[in-house]
C-alpha positions in Angstrom: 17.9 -15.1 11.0 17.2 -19.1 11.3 18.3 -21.3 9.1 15.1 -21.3 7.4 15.9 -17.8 5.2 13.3 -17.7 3.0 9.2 -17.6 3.2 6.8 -18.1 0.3 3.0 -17.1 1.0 0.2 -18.1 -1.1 -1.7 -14.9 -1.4 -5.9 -15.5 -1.1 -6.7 -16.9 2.2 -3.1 -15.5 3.8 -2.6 -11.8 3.3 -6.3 -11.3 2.2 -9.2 -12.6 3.6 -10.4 -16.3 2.1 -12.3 -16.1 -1.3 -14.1 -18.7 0.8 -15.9 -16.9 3.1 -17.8 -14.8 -0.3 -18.4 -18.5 -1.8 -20.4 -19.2 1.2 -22.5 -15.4 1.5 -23.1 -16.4 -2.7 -24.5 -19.7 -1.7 -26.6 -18.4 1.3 -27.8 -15.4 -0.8 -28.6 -17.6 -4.1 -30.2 -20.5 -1.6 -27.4 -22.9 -2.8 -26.0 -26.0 -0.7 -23.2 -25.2 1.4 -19.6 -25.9 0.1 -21.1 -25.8 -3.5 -18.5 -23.9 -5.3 -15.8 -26.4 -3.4 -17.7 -29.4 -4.9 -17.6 -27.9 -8.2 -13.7 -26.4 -8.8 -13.2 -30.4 -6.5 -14.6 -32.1 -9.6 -11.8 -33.0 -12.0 -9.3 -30.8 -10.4 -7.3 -30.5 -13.0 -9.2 -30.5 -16.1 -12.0 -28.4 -15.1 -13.4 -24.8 -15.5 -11.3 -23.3 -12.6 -8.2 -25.1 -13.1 -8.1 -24.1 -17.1 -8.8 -20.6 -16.1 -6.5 -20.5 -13.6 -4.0 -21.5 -16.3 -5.0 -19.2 -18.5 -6.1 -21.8 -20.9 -9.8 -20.2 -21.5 -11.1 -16.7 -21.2 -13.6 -15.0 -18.5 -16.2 -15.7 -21.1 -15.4 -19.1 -21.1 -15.1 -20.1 -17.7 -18.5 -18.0 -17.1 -19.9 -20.2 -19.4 -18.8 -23.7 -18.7 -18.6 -23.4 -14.9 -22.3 -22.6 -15.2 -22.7 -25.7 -16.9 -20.8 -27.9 -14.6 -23.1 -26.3 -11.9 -25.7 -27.8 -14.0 -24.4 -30.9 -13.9 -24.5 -31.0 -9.9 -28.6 -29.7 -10.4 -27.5 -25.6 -9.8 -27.6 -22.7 -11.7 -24.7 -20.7 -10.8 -22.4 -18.5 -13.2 -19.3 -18.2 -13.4 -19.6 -14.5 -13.4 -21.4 -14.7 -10.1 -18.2 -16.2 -8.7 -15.3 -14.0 -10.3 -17.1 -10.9 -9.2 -16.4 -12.0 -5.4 -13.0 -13.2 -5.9 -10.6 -10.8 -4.4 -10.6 -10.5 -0.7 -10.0 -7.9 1.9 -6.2 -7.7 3.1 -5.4 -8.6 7.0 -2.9 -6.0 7.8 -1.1 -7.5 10.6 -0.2 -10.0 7.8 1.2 -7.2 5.5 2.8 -5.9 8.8 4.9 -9.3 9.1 6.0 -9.2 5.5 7.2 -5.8 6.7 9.2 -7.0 9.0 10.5 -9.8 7.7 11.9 -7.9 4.9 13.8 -5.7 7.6 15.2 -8.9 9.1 16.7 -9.8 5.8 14.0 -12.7 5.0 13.7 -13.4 1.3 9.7 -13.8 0.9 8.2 -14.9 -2.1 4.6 -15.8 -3.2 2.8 -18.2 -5.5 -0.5 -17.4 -6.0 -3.4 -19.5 -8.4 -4.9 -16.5 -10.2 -7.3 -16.1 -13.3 -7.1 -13.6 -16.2 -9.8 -11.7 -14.8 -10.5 -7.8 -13.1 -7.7 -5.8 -12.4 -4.4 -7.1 -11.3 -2.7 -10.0 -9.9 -5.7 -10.9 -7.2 -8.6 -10.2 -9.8 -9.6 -6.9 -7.6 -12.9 -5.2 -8.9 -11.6 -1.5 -8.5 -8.4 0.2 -9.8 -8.0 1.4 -6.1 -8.3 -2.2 -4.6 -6.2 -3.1 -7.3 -3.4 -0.4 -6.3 -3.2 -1.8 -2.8 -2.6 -5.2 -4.0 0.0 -3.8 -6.0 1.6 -2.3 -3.4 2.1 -5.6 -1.2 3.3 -8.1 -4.1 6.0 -5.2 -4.4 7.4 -6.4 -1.1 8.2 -10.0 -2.7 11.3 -10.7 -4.3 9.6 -13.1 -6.3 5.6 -13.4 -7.6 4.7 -16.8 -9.3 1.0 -16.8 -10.9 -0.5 -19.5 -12.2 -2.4 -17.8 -15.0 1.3 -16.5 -16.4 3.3 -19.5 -16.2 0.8 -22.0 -17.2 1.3 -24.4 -13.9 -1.0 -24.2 -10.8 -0.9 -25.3 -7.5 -0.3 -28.7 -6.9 1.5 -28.9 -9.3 5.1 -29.6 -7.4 6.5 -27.6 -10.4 5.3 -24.4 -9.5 7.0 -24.9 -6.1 10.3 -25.8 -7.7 9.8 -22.5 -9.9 9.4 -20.4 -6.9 12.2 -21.8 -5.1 14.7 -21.5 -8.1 13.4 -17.9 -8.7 13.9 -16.9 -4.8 17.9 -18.8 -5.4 16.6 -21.2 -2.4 16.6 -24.4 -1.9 13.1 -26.1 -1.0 14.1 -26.6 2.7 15.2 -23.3 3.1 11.8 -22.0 2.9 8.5 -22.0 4.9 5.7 -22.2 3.3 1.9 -20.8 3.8 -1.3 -21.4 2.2 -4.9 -22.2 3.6 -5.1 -25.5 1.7 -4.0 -28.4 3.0 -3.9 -29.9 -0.7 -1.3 -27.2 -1.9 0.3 -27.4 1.5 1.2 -31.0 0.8 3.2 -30.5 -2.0 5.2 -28.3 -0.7 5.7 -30.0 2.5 6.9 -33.2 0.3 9.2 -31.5 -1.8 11.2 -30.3 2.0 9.2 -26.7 2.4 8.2 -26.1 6.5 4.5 -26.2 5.3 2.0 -24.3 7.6 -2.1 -24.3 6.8 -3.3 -21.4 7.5 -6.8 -21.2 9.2 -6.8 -17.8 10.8 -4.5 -14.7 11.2 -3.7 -15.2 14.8 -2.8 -18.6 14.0 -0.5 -17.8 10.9 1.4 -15.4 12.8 1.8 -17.8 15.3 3.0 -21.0 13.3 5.5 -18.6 11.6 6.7 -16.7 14.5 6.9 -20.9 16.1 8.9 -22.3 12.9 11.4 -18.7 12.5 11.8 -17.7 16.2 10.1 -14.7 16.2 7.2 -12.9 17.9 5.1 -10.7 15.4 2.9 -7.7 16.4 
């Protein structure tokens, strides 16, 4: 054990594959410009479609609605639907593997995860089944903090502070992981080891780097 005894993952884009990667097939599919779905949840960040749904401020049928329109706005036609229905991705196992193990070395892990009231579960899977295997690895936290349940979304510092007070850690106790930079920064400010994640190898890596230890 270091003296870094506690790690909080974001979820999307850590321990499953990047919701980012099915933004850019529904762009390529629906003839769309690349990065479109960025540039529209980028647009008032905080007040928008995404970051009120995420919040659980508005419904499905809501954000289906007025994300399509602020596609409009940017000259597209894209539902919101279109983008819910490809939200959960597939989980990297060698990262569920590491939460494995540093459970057995008497880590204290935690996640906090920016999540919609939508599908079936904490990551919005489309199947039951999907949904079970989820399940299954958010049991292996101590601690789950979702957006769309506590009203605060990453980043938001207070949703770090949450996480942290949950785990009974103190921010610099912790490393942190997430594949945005934006919410890495936060975290990183408030005394979190912040790591942005790019790539599996490379997350295993920075983590094995920051606690001393080698993973599989």
């Amino acid at each position: 054990m270091t003296d870094l005894p506690a790690v909080v993952f974001d979820f999307g884009g850590v321990i499953t594959a990047s919701p980012f990667e099915a933004f850019a097939r529904i762009e390529a599919e629906r003839g769309l410009p690349k990065d479109l779905v960025r540039r529209i949840n980028s647009t008032d960040p905080d007040t928008n479609a995404w970051a009120r749904f995420e919040r659980a401020e508005i419904t499905a049928e809501e954000f289906d609605v007025e994300f399509a329109a602020e596609a409009r706005a940017l000259g597209h036609d894209l539902p919101g639907s279109v983008v819910l229905a490809v939200l959960s991705g597939a989980v990297r196992p060698r990262m569920v593997a590491a939460l494995d193990l540093l459970a057995e070395r008497g880590y204290r892990l935690g996640c906090i995860t920016n999540n919609v009231p939508a599908g079936h579960g904490a990551q919005m899977s489309r199947s039951a089944e999907h949904a079970a295997e989820i399940a299954a690895i958010m049991a292996r936290f101590a601690c789950v903090i979702e957006s769309s349940k506590v009203g605060l979304r990453k980043p938001d510092p207070a949703i770090y502070e949450l996480a942290c007070a949950t785990l009974g850690v103190r921010p610099e106790d912790c490393v942190y992981l997430d594949d945005l930079g934006i919410n890495c920064k936060p975290a990183a400010a408030l005394g979190m080891r912040a790591i942005k994640v790019t790539g599996e190898d490379q997350a295993l890596r920075d983590l094995g780097a920051a606690l001393g230890l080698t993973f599989p």
